[in-house]
C-alpha positions in Angstrom: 7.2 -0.1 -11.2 5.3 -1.9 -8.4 7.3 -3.9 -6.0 5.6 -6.8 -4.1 7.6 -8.3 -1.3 5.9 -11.7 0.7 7.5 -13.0 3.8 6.0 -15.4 6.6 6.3 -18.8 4.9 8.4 -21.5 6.7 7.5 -24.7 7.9 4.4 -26.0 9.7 2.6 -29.5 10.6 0.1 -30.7 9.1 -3.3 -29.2 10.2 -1.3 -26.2 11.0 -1.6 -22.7 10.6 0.4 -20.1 8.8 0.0 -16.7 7.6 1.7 -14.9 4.4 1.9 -11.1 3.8 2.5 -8.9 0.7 3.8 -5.7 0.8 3.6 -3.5 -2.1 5.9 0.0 -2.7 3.5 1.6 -4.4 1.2 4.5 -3.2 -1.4 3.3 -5.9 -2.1 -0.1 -4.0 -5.7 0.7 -3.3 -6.7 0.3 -7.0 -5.4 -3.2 -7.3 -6.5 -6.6 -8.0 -4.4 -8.9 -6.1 -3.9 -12.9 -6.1 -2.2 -15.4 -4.4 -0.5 -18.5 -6.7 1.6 -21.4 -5.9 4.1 -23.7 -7.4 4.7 -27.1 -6.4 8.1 -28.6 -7.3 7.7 -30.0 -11.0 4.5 -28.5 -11.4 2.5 -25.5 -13.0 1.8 -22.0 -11.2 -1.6 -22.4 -9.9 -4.0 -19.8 -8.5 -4.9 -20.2 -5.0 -7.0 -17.1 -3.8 -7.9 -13.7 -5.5 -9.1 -10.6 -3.9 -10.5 -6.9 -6.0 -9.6 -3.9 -5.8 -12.0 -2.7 -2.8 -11.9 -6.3 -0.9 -15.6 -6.7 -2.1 -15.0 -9.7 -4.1 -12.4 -12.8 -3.1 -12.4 -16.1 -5.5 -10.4 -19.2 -4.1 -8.9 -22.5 -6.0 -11.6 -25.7 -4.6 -8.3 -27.5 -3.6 -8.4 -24.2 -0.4 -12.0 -23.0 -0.3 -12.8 -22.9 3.2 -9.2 -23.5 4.5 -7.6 -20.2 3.0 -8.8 -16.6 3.5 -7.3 -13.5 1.7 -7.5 -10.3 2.8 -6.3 -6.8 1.8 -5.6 -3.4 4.1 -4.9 -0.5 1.6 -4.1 1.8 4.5 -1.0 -1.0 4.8 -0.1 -1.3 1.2 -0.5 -5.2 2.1 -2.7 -8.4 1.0 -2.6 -11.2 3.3 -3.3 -15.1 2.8 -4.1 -16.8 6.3 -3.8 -20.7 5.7 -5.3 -23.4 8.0 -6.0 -26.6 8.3 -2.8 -27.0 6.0 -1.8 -30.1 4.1 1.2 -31.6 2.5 0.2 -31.2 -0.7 -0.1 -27.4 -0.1 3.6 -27.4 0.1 5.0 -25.1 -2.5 6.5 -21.5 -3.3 3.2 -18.9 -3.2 4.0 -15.7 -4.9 1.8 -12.8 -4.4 1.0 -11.3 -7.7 -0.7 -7.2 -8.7 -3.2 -6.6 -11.4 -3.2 -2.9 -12.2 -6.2 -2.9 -14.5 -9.1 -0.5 -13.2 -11.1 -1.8 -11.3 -12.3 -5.4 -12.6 -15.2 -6.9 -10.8 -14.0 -10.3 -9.8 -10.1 -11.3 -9.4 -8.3 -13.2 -12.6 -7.6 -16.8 -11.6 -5.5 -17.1 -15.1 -1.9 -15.7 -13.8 -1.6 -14.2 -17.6 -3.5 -11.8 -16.3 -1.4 -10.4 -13.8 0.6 -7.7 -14.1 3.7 -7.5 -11.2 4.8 -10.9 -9.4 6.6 -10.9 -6.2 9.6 -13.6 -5.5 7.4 -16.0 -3.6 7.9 -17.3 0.1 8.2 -21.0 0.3 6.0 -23.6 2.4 6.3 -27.1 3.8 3.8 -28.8 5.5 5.2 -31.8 6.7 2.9 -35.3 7.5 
């Protein structure tokens, strides 16, 4: 059973910055595919960033290409997702989610695909 746990959302101006974490209890992190997805009130779970296994490969949504950057320290068990230049329509719960198949050569965007979810850290960014 893999356990991811995110903290550092809160509440931040537009054009501010913020910084999320995932920790994951499990000694087997290293192997992982991990994403990032959101969910805006009265809207679907979308994917916002994706990193592989080794950190060789990252994949973001367009709506946070070149705003977003995700990062992943397997010494640390933890995947990051620094966020800047933030808008209001970023606001949402982001959940960071574990794929534990071997070794795939670019991150899922399709949350079906995703094996373990955490219990998501909320964000507002306020006008």
């Amino acid at each position: 059973q893999v356990q991811l746990v995110e903290s550092g959302g809160g509440l931040v101006q537009a054009g501010g910055s913020l910084g999320l974490s995932c920790a994951a209890s499990v000694r087997t992190f290293s192997i992982y595919t991990m994403g990032w997805f959101r969910q805006a009130p009265g809207k679907a779970r979308e994917f916002v960033a994706g990193i592989t296994w080794s950190g060789g490969r990252t994949d973001y949504a367009d709506s946070v290409k070149d705003r977003f950057i995700i990062a992943k320290n397997n010494a640390k068990n933890t995947v990051y997702l620094q966020m800047n230049s933030l808008k209001p329509e970023d606001t949402a719960v982001y959940y960071c989610s574990a794929d534990v198949r071997p070794f795939p050569s670019v991150p899922p965007t399709d949350a079906r695909e995703y094996d373990y979810w955490g219990q998501g850290t909320r964000v507002t960014v306020s006008s």
